[in-house]
C-alpha positions in Angstrom: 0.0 0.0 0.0 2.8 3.0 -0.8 5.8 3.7 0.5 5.8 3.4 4.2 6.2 7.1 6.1 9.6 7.6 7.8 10.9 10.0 10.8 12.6 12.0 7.6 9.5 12.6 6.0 8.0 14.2 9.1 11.0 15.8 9.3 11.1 17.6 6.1 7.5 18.8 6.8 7.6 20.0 10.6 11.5 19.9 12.0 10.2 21.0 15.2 7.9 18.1 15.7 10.2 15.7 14.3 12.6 16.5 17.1 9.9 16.4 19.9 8.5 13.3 18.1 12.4 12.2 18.3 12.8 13.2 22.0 9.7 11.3 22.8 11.4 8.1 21.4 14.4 8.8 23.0 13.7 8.8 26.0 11.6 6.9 29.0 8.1 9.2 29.4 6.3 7.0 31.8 7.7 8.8 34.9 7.2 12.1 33.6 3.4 11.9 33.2 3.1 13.7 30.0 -0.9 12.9 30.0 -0.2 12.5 25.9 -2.8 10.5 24.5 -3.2 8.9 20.9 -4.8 12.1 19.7 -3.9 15.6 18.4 -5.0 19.1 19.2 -5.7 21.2 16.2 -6.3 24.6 15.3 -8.9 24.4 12.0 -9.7 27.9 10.7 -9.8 28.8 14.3 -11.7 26.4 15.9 -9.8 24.0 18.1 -10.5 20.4 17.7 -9.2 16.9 19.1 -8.3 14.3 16.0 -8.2 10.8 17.8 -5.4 9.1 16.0 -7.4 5.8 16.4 -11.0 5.2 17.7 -11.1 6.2 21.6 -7.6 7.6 21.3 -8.5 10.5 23.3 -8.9 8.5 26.3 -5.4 6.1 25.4 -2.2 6.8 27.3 1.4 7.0 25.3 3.6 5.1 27.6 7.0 3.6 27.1 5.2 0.5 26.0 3.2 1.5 23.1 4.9 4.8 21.9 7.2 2.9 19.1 4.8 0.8 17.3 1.5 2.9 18.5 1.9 6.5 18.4 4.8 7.3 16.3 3.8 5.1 13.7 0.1 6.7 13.3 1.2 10.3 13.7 3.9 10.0 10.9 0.6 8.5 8.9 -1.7 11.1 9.8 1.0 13.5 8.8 0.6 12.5 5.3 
């Protein structure tokens, strides 16, 4: 089904976010209580809105365990 998305094509679209998206792989988050969840704030024409990243993703912790193969890969899909 395509090309599969890559931390260098999120990169080359939002270097900012690449390098939190970077620091969040990086590093252990479970102690830090980020209270991320699988979904993303967004400003639409200036309305803000929640985008669950996968169905009840608003109320789905990142942790250590699930931030490689969960959240990173569905945020570098929903960037594209």
């Amino acid at each position: 089904t395509g090309i599969p998305v890559s931390y260098r094509d999120v990169e080359s679209i939002d270097p900012e976010y690449a390098n939190n998206l970077q620091w969040l792989l990086d590093n252990e988050i479970d102690p830090l209580c980020l209270e991320l969840t699988f979904s993303l704030d967004t400003d639409m024409f200036g309305k803000n809105e929640v985008i669950e990243l996968k169905p009840g993703g608003s109320s789905i912790s990142v942790s250590d365990a699930n931030k490689v193969h969960g959240h990173a890969k569905i945020i570098m899909k929903t960037m594209f």
